[in-house]
C-alpha positions as CSV (number, residue, x, y, z in Angstrom):
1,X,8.2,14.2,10.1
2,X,7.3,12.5,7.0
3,X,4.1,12.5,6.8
4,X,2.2,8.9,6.7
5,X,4.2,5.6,7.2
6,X,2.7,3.3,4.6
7,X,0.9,5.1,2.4
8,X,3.4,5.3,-0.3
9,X,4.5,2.6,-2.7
10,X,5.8,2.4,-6.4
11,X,3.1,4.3,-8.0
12,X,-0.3,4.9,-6.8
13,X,-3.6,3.7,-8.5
14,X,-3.8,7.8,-9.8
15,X,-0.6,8.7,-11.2
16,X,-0.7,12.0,-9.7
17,X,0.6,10.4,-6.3
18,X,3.7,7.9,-6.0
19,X,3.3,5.5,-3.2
20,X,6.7,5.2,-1.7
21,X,6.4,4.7,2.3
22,X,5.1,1.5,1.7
23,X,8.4,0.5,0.3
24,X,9.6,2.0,4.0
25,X,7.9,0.2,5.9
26,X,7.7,-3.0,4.3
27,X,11.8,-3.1,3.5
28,X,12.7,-3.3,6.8
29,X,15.6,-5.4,5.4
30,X,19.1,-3.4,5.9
31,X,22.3,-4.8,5.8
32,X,24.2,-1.8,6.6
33,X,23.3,1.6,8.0
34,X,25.6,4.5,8.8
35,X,25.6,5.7,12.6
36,X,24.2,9.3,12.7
37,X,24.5,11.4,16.1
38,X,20.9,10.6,17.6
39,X,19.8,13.3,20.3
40,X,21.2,12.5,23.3
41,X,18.3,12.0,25.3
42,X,19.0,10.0,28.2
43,X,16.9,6.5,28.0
44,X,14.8,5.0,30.8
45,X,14.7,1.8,30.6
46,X,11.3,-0.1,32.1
47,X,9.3,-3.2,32.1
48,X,7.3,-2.0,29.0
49,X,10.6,-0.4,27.2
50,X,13.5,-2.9,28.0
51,X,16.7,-3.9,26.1
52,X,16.4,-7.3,27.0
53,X,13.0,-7.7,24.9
54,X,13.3,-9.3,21.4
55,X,13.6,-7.3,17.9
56,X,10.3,-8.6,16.7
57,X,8.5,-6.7,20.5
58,X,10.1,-4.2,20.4
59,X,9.0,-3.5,16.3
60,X,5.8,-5.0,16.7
61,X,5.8,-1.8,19.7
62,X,7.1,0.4,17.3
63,X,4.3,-0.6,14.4
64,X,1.7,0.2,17.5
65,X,3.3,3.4,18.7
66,X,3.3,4.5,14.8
67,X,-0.5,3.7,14.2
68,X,-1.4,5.9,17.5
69,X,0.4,8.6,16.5
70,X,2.6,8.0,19.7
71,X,5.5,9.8,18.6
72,X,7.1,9.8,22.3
73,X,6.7,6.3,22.9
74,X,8.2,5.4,19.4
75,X,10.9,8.0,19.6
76,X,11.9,5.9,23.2
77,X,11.5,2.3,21.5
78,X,13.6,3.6,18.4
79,X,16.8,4.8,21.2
80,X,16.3,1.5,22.5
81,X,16.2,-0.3,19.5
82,X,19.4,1.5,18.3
83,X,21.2,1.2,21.6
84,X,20.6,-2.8,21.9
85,X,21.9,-3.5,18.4
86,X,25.3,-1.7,18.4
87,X,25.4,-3.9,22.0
88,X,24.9,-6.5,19.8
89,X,26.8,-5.4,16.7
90,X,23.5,-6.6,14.7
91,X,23.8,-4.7,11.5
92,X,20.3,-5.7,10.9
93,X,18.5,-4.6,13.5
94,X,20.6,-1.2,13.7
95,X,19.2,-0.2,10.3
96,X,15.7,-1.1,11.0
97,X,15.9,1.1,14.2
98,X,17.2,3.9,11.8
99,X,14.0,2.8,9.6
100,X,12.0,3.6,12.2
101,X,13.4,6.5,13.0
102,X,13.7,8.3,10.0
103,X,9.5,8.1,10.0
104,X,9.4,10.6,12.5
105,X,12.0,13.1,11.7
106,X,11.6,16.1,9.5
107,X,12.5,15.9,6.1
108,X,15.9,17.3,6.2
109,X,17.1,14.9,9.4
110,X,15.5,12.5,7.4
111,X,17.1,13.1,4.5
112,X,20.4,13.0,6.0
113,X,19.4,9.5,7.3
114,X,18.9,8.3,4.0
115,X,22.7,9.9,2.9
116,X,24.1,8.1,5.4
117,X,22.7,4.7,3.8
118,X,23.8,5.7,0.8
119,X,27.5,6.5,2.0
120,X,27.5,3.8,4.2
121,X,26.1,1.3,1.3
122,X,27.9,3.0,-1.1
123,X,30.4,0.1,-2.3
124,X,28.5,-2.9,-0.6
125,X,27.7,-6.1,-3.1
126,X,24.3,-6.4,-1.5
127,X,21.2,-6.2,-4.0
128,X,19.2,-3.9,-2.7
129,X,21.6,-1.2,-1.5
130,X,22.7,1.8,-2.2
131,X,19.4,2.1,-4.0
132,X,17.0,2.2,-0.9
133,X,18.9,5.5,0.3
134,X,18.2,6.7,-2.9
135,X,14.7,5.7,-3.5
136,X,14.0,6.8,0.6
137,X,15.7,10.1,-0.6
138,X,13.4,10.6,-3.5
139,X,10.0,9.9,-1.3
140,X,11.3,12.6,0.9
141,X,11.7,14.6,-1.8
142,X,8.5,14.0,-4.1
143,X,6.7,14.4,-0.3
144,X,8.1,17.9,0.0
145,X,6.7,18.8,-3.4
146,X,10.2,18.9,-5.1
147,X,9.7,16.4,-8.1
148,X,12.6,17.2,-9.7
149,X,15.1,16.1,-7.5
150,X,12.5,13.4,-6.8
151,X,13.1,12.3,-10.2
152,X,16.8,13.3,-9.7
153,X,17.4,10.1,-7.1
154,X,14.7,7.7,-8.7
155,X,16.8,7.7,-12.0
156,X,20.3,7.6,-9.9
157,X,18.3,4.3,-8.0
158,X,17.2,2.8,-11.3
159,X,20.5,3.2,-13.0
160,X,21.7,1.2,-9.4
161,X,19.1,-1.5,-9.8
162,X,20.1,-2.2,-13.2
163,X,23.6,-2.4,-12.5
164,X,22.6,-4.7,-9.8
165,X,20.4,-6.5,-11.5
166,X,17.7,-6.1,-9.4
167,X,14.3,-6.2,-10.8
168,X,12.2,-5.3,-8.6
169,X,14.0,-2.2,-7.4
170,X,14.1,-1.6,-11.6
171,X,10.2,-1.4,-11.4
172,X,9.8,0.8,-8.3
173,X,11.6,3.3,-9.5
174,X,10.3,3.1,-13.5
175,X,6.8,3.3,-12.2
176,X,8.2,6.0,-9.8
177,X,9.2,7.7,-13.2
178,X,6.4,7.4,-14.8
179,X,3.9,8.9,-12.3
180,X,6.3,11.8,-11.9
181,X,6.4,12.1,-16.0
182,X,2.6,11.7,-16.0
183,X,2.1,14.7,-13.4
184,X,4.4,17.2,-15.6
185,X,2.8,16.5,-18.7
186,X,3.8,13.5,-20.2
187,X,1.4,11.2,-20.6
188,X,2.7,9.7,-23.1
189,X,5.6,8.6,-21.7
190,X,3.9,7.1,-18.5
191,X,1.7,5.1,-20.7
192,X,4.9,3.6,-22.8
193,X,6.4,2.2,-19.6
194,X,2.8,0.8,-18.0
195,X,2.6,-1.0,-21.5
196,X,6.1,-2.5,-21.5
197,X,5.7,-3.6,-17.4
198,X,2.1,-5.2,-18.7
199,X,4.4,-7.2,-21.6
200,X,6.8,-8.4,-19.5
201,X,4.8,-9.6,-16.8
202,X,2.5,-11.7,-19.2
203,X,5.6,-13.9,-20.4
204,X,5.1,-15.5,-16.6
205,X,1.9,-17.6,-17.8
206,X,0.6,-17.9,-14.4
207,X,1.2,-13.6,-13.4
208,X,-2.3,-13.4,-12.4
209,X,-2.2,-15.7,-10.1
210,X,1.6,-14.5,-9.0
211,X,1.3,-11.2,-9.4
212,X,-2.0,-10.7,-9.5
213,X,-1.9,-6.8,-7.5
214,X,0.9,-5.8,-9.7
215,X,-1.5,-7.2,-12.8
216,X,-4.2,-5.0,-10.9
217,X,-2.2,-1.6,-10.6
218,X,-1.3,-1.5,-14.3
219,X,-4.6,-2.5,-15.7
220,X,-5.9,0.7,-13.2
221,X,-2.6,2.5,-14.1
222,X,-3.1,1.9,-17.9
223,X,-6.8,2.9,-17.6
224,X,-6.1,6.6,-16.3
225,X,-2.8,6.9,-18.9
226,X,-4.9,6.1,-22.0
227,X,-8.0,8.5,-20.8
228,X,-5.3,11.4,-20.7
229,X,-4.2,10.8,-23.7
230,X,-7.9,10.7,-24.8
231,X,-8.1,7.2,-26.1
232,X,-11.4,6.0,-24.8
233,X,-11.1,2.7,-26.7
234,X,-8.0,1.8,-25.1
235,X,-8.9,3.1,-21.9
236,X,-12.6,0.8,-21.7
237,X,-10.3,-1.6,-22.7
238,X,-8.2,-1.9,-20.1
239,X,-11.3,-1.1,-17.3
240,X,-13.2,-4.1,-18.5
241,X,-10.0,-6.4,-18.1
242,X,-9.5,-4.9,-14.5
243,X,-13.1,-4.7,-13.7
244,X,-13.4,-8.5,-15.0
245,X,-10.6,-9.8,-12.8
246,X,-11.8,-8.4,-9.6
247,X,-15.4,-9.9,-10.5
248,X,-14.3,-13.0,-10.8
249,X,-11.6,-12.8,-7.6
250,X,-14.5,-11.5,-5.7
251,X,-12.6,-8.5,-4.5
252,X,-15.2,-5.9,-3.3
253,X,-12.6,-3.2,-2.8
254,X,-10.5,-4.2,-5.9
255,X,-14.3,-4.0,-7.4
256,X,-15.0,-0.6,-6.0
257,X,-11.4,0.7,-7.5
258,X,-12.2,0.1,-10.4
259,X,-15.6,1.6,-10.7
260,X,-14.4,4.6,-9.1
261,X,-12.2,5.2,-12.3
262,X,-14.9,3.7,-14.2
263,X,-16.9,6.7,-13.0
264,X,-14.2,9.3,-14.6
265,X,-14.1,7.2,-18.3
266,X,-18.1,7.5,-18.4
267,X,-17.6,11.5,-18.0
268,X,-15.2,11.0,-20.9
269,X,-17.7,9.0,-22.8
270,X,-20.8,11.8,-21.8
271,X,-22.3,9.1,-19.6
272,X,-22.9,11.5,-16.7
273,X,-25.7,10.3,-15.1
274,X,-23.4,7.0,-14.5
275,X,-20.4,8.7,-13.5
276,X,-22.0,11.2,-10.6
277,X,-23.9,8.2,-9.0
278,X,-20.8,6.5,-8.7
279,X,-18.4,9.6,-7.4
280,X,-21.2,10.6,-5.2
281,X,-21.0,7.4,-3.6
282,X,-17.5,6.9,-3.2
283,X,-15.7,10.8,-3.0
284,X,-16.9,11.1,0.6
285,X,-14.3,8.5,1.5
286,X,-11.2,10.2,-0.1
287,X,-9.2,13.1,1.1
288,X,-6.7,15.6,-0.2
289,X,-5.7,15.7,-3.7
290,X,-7.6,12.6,-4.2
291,X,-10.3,14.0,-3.1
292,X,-10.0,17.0,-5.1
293,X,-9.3,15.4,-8.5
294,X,-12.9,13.6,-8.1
295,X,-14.6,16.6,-7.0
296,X,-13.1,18.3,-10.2
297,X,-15.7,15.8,-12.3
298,X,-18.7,16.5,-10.2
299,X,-18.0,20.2,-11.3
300,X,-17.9,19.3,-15.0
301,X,-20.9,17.1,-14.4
302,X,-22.6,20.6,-12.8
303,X,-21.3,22.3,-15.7
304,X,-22.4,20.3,-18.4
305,X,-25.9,19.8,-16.9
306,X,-26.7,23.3,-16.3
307,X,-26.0,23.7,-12.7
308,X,-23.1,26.5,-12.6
309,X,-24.0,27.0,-9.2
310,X,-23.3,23.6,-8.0
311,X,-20.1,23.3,-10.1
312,X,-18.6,26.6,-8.6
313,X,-19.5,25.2,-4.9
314,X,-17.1,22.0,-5.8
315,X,-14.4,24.2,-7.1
316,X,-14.3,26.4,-4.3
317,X,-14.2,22.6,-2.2
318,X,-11.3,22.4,-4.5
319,X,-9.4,25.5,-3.5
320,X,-10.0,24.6,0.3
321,X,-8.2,21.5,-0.6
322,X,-5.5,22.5,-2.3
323,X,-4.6,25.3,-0.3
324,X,-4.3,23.2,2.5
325,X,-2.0,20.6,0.2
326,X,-0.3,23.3,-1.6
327,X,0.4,20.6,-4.1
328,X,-1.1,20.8,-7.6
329,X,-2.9,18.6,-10.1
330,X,-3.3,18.4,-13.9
331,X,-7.0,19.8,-13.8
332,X,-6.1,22.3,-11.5
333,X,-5.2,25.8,-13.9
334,X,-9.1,25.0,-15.5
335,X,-10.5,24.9,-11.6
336,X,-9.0,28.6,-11.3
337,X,-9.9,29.6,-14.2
338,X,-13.1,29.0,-14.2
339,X,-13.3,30.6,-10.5
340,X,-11.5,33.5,-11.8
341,X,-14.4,34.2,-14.5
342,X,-17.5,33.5,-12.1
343,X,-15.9,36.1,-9.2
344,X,-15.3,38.4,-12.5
345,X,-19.0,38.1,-13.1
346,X,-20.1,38.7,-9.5
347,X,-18.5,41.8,-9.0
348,X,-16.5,40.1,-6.6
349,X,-12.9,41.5,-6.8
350,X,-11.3,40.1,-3.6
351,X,-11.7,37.0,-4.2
352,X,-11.3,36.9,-8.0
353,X,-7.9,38.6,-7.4
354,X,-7.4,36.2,-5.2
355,X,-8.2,33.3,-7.5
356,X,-6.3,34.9,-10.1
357,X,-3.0,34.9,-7.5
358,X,-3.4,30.7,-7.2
359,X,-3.9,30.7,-11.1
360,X,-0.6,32.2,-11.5
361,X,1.1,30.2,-8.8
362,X,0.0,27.1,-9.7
363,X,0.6,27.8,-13.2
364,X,4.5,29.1,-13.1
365,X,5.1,26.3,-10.3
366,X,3.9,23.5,-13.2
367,X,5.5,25.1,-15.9
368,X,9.0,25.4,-14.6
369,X,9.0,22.3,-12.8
370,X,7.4,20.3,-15.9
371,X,10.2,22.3,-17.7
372,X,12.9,20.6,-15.6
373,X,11.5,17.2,-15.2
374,X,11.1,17.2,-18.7
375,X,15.0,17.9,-19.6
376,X,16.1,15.7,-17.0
377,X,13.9,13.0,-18.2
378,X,14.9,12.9,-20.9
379,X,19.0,13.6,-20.8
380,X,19.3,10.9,-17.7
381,X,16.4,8.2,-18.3
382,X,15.1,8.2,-22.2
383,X,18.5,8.5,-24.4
384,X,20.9,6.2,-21.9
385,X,18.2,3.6,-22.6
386,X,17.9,4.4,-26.2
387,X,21.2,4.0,-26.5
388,X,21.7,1.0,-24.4
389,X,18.5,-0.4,-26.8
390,X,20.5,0.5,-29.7
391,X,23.7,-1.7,-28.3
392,X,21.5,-4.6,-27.2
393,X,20.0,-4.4,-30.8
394,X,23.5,-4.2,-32.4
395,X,24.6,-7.0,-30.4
396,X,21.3,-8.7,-31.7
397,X,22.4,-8.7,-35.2
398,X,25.8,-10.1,-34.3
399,X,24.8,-12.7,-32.4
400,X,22.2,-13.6,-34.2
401,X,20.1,-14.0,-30.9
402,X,17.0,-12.4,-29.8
403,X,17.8,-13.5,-25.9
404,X,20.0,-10.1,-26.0
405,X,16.8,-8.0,-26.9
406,X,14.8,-9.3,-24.3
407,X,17.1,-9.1,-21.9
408,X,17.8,-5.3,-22.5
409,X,13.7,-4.8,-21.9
410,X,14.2,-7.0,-19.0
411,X,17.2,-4.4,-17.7
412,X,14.7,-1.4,-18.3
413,X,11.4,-3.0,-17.0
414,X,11.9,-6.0,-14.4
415,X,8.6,-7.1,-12.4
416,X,6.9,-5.1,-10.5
417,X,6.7,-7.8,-7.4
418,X,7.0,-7.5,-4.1
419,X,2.7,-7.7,-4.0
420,X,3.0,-4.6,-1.8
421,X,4.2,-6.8,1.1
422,X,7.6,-6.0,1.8
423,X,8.5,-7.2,5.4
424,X,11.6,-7.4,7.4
425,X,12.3,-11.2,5.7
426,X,10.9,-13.2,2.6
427,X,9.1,-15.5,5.2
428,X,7.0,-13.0,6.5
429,X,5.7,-11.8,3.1
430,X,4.9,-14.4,1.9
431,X,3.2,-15.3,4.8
432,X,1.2,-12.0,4.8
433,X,0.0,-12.7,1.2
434,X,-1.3,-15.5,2.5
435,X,-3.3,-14.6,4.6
436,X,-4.2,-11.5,2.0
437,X,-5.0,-13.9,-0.3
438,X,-7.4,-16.1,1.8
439,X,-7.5,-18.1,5.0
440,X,-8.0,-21.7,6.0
441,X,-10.7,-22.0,8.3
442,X,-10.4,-24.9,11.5
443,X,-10.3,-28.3,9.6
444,X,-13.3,-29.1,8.5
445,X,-15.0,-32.3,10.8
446,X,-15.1,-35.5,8.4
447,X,-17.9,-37.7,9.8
448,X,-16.8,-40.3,7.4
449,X,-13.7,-41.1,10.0
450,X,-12.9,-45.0,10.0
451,X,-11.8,-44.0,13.9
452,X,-14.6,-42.5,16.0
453,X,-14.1,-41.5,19.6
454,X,-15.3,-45.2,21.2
455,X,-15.9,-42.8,24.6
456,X,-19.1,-41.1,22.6
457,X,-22.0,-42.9,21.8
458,X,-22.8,-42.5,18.3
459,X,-26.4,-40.7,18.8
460,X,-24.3,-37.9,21.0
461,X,-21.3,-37.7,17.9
462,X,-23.9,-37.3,15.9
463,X,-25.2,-34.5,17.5
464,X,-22.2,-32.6,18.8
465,X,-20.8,-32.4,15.4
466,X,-23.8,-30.9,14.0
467,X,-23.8,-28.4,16.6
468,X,-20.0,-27.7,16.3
469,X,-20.4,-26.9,12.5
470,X,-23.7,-24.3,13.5
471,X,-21.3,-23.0,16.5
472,X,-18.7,-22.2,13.7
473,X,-21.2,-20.1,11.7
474,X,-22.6,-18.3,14.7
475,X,-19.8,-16.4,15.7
476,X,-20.9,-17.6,19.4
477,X,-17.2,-18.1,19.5
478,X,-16.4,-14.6,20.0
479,X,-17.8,-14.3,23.4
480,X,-14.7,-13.1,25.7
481,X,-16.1,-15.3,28.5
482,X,-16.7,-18.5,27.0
483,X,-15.4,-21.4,28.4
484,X,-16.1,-25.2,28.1
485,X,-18.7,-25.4,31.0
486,X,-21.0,-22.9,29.1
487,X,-20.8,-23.9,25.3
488,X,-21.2,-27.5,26.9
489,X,-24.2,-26.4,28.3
490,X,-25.4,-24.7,25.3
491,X,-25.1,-27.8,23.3
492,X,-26.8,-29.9,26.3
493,X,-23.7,-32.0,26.6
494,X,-21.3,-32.3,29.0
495,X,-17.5,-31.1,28.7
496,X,-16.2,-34.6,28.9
497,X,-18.1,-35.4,25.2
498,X,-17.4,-31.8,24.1
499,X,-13.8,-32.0,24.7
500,X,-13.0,-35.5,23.4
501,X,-15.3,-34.8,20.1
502,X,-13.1,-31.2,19.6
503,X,-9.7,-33.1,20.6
504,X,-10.5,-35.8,18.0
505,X,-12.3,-34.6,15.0
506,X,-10.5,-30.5,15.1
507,X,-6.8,-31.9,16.6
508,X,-6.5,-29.3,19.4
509,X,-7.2,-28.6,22.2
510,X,-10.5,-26.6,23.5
511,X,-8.9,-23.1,24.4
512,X,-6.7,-23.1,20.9
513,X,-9.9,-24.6,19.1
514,X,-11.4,-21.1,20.1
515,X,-8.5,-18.9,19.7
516,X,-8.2,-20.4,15.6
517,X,-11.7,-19.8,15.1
518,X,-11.4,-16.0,16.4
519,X,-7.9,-15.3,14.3
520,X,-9.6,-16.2,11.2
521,X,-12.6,-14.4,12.4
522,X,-10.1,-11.5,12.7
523,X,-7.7,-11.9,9.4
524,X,-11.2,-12.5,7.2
525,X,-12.9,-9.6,8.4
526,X,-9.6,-7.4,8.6
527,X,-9.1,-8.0,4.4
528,X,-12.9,-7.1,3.5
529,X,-13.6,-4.3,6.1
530,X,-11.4,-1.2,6.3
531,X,-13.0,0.5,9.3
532,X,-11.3,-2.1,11.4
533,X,-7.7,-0.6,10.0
534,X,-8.5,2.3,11.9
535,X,-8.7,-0.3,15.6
536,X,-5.8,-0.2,17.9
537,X,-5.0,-3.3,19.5
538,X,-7.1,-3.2,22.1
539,X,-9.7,-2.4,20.0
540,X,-9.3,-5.7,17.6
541,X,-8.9,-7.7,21.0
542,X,-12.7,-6.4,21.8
543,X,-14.0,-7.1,18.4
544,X,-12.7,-10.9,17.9
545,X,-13.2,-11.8,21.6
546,X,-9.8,-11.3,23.4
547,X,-9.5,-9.8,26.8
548,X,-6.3,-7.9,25.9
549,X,-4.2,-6.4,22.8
550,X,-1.4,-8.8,23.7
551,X,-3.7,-12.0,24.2
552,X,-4.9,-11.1,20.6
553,X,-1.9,-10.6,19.5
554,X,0.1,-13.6,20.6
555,X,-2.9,-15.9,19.1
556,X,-2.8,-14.1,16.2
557,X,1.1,-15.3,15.7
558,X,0.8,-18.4,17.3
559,X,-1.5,-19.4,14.5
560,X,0.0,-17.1,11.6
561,X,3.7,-16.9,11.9
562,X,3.2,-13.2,11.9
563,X,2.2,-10.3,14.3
564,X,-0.6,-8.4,13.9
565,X,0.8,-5.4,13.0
566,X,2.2,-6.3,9.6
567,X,-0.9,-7.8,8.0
568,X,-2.5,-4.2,9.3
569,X,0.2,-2.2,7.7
570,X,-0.3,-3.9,3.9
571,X,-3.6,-3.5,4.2
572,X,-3.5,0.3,5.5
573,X,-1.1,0.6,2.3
574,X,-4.1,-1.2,0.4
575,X,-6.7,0.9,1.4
576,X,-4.5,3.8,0.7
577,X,-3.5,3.3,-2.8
578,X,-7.1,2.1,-3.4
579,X,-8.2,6.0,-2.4
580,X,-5.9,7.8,-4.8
């Protein structure tokens, strides 16, 4: 089974990981899918598991089954979801059953589902395909550790993009690229291509307003590419912009991103003292590789303030990790090394054979595999574009235009957009983003009205409306049992006044007065506070003040336009590419 839904996108915040599940999940969006022989399990159909439910049940069931780890339940509601679609010859909806189940098959069944996109796909007109099987291919394959036919299908994708024209496939996979390129030793390449994305998305004057999270990843992006490559300058440079943007969006976690890196250019700049306070605060929240890579600089903290003792215990944390991961990073040769020489010094021989064993694994594995990557980078990715650069430069001089030019940078860069919300249709993500981006709390009460309720003295307006905007701050609201009866009594009112003054001055009626209150309770919280990522549904429903998941969830798209599940899926993908 691949191994997280939604924590891959383009490129994560480190460039040691590619984020490309994200893209999964969020394209939901086939046109065509090839059949492939599905086990022939026979399928029960029930009241909770039916064919006559609609698409968007049965995937919002699919989202929930996924997020409980209920592989059973999703396996059933992906036969179903497959079986009711070629009953319906919906094209559509076939493919987003194969989405779904392609998550929980092991990587070669999964690959083949991806093939059969690609074959299926192969001479379609539609933008965005072949390239998905290729691009789902290459997750597969960078998740199994094989970067270089990773690599292989991101260039094959890219190459599709172009030819299609299609941007921001043209930016998943060059960010793609240039993580890959990054992790094999070539910084300088990686950096090249973050630079070029940054230039082309500041000719849209307002891209940090409309793309402000792609602005975001490249300014984080560009910060780790410049401190490999040792240019502080640069590197503080692009923090500060990042750093200042978050400030002044008032984005805690966007804030605590970039600190986090913050914390690795102050060991570059000696400023130790800075940098452990702030991975001490922060590592405990990370896992794997990620986890690693910021234990590594607590070690050469230790080191460099005297405490070999301390930085040996965090290397050793290290080589838990990793060989649990089996997956290397850049820093990793120096952690065994520098194991290798303290077990040497200790007498102890076990374990600094041992060590030595990982040194040389790691070490061949990065060498040959950099030693491929490199070759293919540069024989499929780097000299077709130099030569197509050379053409469009050519053509320049002919034409005597400079449109040509930039539209040859355009062909190699496009915009990285999407803002990490890819959903089944355009309507839902932009919808999502929305609510990403901020929430409209219930219409504010405007006392100044020329028309007031003639059924309500004035003394008991008055008073009702000043209660209404202190019930609104209280969170009172989120009581599972309220009803009109007792927040009438709590104001000292009856429910005639209470009901007329809510009806007139809020435009709804009492119960959905309550329920919009709750929802934006629920999306506010949901965006600032990542433990509630980890709630199922009936968990949320507890939380806001529903009585069940479903309750919760039908207000929720009653006053959204969206279920649940997707706003929880971007910002799982969020949180995740926040962590690595």
């Amino acid at each position: 089974m691949i191994a997280t839904c939604g924590t891959f996108k383009y490129l994560t915040r480190c460039p040691e990981f590619l984020i490309g599940l994200a893209l999964l999940s969020a394209t939901i969006k086939f046109c065509f899918a090839h059949e492939l022989e599905l086990p022939q399990d026979s399928i029960q159909l029930n009241s909770v598991y039916s064919i006559d439910q609609t698409y968007e049940s049965i995937m919002d069931m699919e989202d929930e089954a996924y997020e409980n780890n209920d592989i059973q339940s999703l396996r059933h509601l992906t036969e179903i979801h497959i079986l009711k679609a070629k009953m319906e010859s919906n094209t559509l909806e076939l493919a987003n059953g194969y989405y779904y189940r392609t998550i929980i098959e092991e990587p070669e069944l999964a690959i083949a589902y991806s093939d059969s996109i690609i074959n299926t796909t192969e001479k379609s007109g539609h933008p965005e395909y072949p390239t998905f099987g290729y691009i789902l291919k290459a997750i597969i394959y960078y998740d199994k550790g094989d970067y270089n036919l990773a690599l292989q299908n991101y260039i094959i994708a890219y190459n599709l993009a172009v030819e299609k024209k299609n941007l921001e496939d043209q930016i998943t996979c060059s960010m793609a690229i240039a993580a890959i390129r990054n992790l094999n030793g070539q910084p300088h390449a990686a950096a090249d291509i973050y630079t070029r994305s940054l230039k082309l998305l500041r000719k849209d004057d307002k891209f940090k307003i409309d793309h402000s999270s792609d602005y975001m990843m490249l300014m984080y992006n560009l910060t780790l590419a410049h401190l490999r490559l040792s240019q502080l300058d640069s590197a503080r440079h692009y923090y500060d912009e990042g750093l200042h943007r978050a400030i002044l969006m008032n984005d805690s976690i966007e804030y605590r991103d970039f600190v986090m890196v913050g914390a690795q250019l102050d060991y570059y700049e000696r400023n130790f003292q800075n940098s452990k306070d702030t991975l001490l605060k922060y590592t405990h929240l990370l896992e794997g590789n990620n986890k690693a890579m910021k234990l590594y600089y607590l070690g050469k903290i230790a080191q460099h303030t005297g405490n070999n003792t301390l930085a040996i215990d965090y290397f050793q944390q290290i080589d838990s990790i990793v060989s649990v991961t089996n997956k290397p990073f850049d820093k990793i040769k120096d952690v065994y090394q520098q194991l290798v020489m303290h077990y040497s010094l200790n007498g102890d021989q076990h374990r600094e054979i041992n060590a030595i064993e990982k040194l040389i694994y790691f070490d061949s594995l990065m060498t040959k595999e950099q030693k491929g990557i490199i070759q293919q980078a540069t024989l499929a990715y780097d000299l077709p574009f130099l030569k197509q650069q050379k053409k469009k430069a050519e053509d320049k001089l002919k034409a005597k235009s400079t449109v040509i030019l930039v539209l040859g940078i355009l062909a190699f860069l496009g915009l990285l957009a999407g803002v990490y919300f890819y959903i089944r249709a355009r309507n839902t993500k932009i919808k999502v983003k929305r609510l990403m981006e901020g929430t409209n709390r219930p219409k504010s009460i405007d006392r100044r009205s020329v028309e007031h309720p003639a059924s309500v003295p004035k003394e008991i307006r008055e008073d009702l409306l000043e209660k209404l905007e202190a019930f609104e701050k209280s969170e009172y609201y989120l009581s599972k049992d309220l009803d009109m009866s007792q927040l009438a009594q709590h104001m000292d009112t009856n429910t005639t006044y209470l009901s007329t003054i809510i009806n007139h001055y809020k435009e709804m009626s009492f119960p959905n007065y309550l329920k919009d209150l709750k929802i934006t309770n629920a999306i506010e919280r949901l965006s600032t506070d990542p433990e509630l990522l980890k709630y199922n549904y009936q968990g949320l429903a507890d939380t806001f003040g529903f009585k069940t998941g479903e309750s919760f969830s039908k207000a929720f798209y009653a006053k959204t336009g969206v279920y649940p599940s997707k706003l929880l899926k971007e910002l799982k993908n969020r949180e995740d590419r926040r962590h690595l």
